[in-house]
N, C-alpha and C positions, 0 to 999 in steps of 0.2 A: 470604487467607481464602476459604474456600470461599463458594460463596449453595448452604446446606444445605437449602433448602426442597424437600420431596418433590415439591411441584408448582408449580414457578417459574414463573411470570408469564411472558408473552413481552412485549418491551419494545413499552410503550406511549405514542406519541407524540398529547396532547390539541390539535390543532391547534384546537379549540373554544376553548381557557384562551386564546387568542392574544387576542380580543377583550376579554374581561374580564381581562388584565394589567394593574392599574395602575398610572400614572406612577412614576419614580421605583423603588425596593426593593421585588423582588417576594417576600414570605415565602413559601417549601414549607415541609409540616411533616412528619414523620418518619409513618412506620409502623414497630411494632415487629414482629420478625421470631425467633423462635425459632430457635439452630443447634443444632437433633436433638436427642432423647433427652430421656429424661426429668426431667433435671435440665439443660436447656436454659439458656446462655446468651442472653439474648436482645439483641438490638444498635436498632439505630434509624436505618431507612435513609432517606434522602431523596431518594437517586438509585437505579434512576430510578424516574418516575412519571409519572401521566399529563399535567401541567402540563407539565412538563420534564423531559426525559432526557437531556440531555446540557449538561456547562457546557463549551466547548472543545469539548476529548477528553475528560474526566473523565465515566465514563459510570456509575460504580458508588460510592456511599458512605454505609460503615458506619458508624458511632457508639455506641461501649459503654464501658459502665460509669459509674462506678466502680462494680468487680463484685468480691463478697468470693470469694471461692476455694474460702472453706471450706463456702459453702452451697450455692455453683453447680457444684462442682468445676472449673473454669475450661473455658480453651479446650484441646478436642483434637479436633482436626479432621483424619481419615484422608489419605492419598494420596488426591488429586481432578485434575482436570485442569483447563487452560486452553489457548484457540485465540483469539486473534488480540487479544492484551491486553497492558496489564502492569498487576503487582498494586505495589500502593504501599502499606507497611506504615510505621505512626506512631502509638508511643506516647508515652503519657501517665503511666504507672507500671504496672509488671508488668516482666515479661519474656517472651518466647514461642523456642521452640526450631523451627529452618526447616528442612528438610531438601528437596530436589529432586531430579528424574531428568538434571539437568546434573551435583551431585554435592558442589553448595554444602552446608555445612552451617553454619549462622549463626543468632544472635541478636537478636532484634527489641529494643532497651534504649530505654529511652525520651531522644527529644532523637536519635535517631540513624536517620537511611533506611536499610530495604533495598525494593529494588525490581528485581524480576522480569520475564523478557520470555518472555513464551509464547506468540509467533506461530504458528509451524505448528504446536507442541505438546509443553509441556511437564506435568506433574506434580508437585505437591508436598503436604509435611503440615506440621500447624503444633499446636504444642502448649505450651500454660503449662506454664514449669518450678515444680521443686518449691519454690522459695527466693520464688514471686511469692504475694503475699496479697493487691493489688487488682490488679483488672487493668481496665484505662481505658484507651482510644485512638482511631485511627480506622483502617479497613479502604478503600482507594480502588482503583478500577480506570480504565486508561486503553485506551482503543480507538486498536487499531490502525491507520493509514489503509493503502485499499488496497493500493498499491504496496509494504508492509510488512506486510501482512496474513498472510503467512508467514516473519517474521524469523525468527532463528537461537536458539535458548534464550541465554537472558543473565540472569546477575547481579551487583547492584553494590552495594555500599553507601559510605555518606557520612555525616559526621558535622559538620553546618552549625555554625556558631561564632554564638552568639549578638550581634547588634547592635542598639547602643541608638537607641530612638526616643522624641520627646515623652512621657515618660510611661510606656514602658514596655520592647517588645523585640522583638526579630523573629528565626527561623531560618528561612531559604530553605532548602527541601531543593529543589525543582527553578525552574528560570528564574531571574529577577533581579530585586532587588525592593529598593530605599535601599542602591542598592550595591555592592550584591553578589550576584555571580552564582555557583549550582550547578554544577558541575563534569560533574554525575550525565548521561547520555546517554538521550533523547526522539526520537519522531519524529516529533512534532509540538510547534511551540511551548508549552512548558506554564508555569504558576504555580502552585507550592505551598508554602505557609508556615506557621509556628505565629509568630502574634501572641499577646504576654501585653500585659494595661492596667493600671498601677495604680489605686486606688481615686479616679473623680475624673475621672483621665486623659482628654484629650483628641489624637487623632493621626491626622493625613492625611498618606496615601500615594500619592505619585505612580502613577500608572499606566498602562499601555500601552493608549491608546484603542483599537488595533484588538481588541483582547480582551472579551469577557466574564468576569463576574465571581464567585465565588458566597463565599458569608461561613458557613460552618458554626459557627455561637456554642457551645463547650462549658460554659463560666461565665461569669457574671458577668450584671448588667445592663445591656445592650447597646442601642445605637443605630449602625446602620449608613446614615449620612446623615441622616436625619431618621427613619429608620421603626426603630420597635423590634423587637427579632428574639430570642427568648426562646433558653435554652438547647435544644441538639436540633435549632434551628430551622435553616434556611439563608435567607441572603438573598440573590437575585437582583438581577446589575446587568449591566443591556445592554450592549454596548459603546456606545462615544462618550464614557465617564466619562475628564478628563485624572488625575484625584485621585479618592481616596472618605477621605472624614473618617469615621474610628470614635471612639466613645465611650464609656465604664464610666461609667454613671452610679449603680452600686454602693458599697456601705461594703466590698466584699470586691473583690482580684483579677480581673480579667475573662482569659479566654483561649478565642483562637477560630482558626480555619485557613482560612485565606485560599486559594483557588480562582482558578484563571486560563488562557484559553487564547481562539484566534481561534475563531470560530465553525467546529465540524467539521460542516462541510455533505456528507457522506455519508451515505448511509441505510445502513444496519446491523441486522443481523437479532443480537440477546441474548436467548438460553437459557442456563438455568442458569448453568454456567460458561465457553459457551464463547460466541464473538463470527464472527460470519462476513458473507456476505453475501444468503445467499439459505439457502429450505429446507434445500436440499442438503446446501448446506454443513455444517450441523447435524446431520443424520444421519449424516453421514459420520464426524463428528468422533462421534459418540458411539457409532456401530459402533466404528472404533477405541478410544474407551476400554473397549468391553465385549470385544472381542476382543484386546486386549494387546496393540495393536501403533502406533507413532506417539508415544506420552506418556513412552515408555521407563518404570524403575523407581525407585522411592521405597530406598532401604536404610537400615536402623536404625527406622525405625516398627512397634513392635511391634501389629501388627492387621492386618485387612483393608483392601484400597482400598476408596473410597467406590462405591458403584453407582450407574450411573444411573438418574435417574426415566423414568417411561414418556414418550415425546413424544405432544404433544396430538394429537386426532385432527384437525384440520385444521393448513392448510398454515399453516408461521410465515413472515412478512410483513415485508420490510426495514421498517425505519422510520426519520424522518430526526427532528431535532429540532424544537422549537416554534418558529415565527417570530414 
């Protein structure tokens, strides 16, 4: 998914929030985010911002719906580019049509990854097909680290098999997690998973202490540890956790997507959609998507590519994460 904002934030890292962190599960809460046009889907992003911007690598994350189709017209999101990322697409019910300047042409079904690599620079569009009437999921992006900050275009997709836990269930789509490990190819350690709770449910999952953690709750009434964390919300967990106990303390389902990765201690400069390291880097990347060359071409999207927004009038500024 694209970040359709005509005037994208440059990532901002609150090294002030470090002090007032408290103990224990740190809540971020969402901003909602309009993508374009007047009948605007609107999503709920929690990364990044100025508390924290980065969990890992996980440097980018949407959250939308449940979204009816018929009011919103769903999602259609033109040819856009990406520099030095990969987009992690996971739904929740819908369907979305993918198309790339690599030449993929796939569907996003829910319960199933695809996941994209657009290091030096790839293109793509993304659109609800006609047969989807809610469309609900999450849109994530992972930062590339240097040494890989110009891989090769890539796509994969993977279809995790559901495993049971205390109470309820788990799909790894990336890292490993009660078990069982993703198949799917990272360049930096990562975790990512759809936890479902039944009504009640109590269940703790082991975990890789040198990681951090992030808890994205889509339903239910949740406790991540002792701190409640509302739908929308994320809950942040430092590393040093060997376990994090979750709980639905709901009459209904709980379901939420589990976050994980070493701490990515690079500073990184994120505009719009692309990811680099310094100013430069950014301009450069955005002359080439305005000049046609670098992103290569999208085929079968009937429209225009996206344009880019104008870059701020001062200089954009690596930035590293929160300590």
């Amino acid at each position: 998914m694209s970040n359709t904002e005509t005037r994208p934030p440059e990532l901002k890292c609150g090294g002030e929030a470090e002090a007032a962190r408290p103990a224990g599960v740190e809540v971020l809460t969402a901003r909602d985010v309009p993508l374009g046009g007047p009948r605007a889907m609107r999503v709920r992003r929690t990364l990044p911002q100025r508390a924290r911007t980065l969990i890992g690598a996980w440097c980018f994350a949407d959250h939308y719906g449940p979204d009816d189709v018929t009011g919103t017209g769903g999602m259609d999101v033109a040819p856009h580019p990406h520099t030095g990322l990969q987009t992690v697409s996971w739904l929740f019910s819908g369907e979305i049509e993918h198309r790339d300047s690599l030449g993929s042409h796939a569907y996003v079904r829910p319960g199933e990854l695809n996941l994209m690599t657009g290091g030096h620079g790839i293109s793509h569009s993304e659109v609800s097909t006609p047969n989807t009437t809610v469309l609900h999921g999450v849109q994530l992006w992972v930062a590339l680290p240097r040494e890989h900050q110009d891989a090769a275009r890539d796509f994969q997709h993977h279809v995790p098999q559901p495993v049971p836990l205390d109470g309820g269930e788990v799909r790894v789509f990336l890292g490993s997690l009660a078990g069982v490990t993703s198949p799917v190819r990272t360049f930096t350690p990562l975790l990512g998973a759809e936890v479902t709770l039944a009504p009640g449910a109590v269940t703790t999952l082991d975990l890789d202490p040198a990681h951090e953690h992030g808890v994205l709750v889509d339903t239910g009434d949740v406790l991540v540890g002792d701190t409640a964390v509302q739908p929308a919300e994320l809950g942040y967990a430092a590393p040093g956790r060997t376990a994090l106990t979750l709980t639905n303390r709901g009459p209904e389902a709980a379901r939420l997507v589990l976050l994980g990765g070493p701490p990515f201690d690079e500073e990184i400069v994120m505009w719009w959609n692309f990811i680099g390291r310094s100013h430069e880097d950014i301009v450069r990347a955005r002359e080439d998507w305005t000049n046609g060359t670098r992103f290569g071409e999208v085929h079968g999207y009937d429209g225009a590519p996206l344009p880019a927004p104008e870059l701020p009038n001062t200089p954009l500024k690596p930035r590293g994460r929160a300590r």
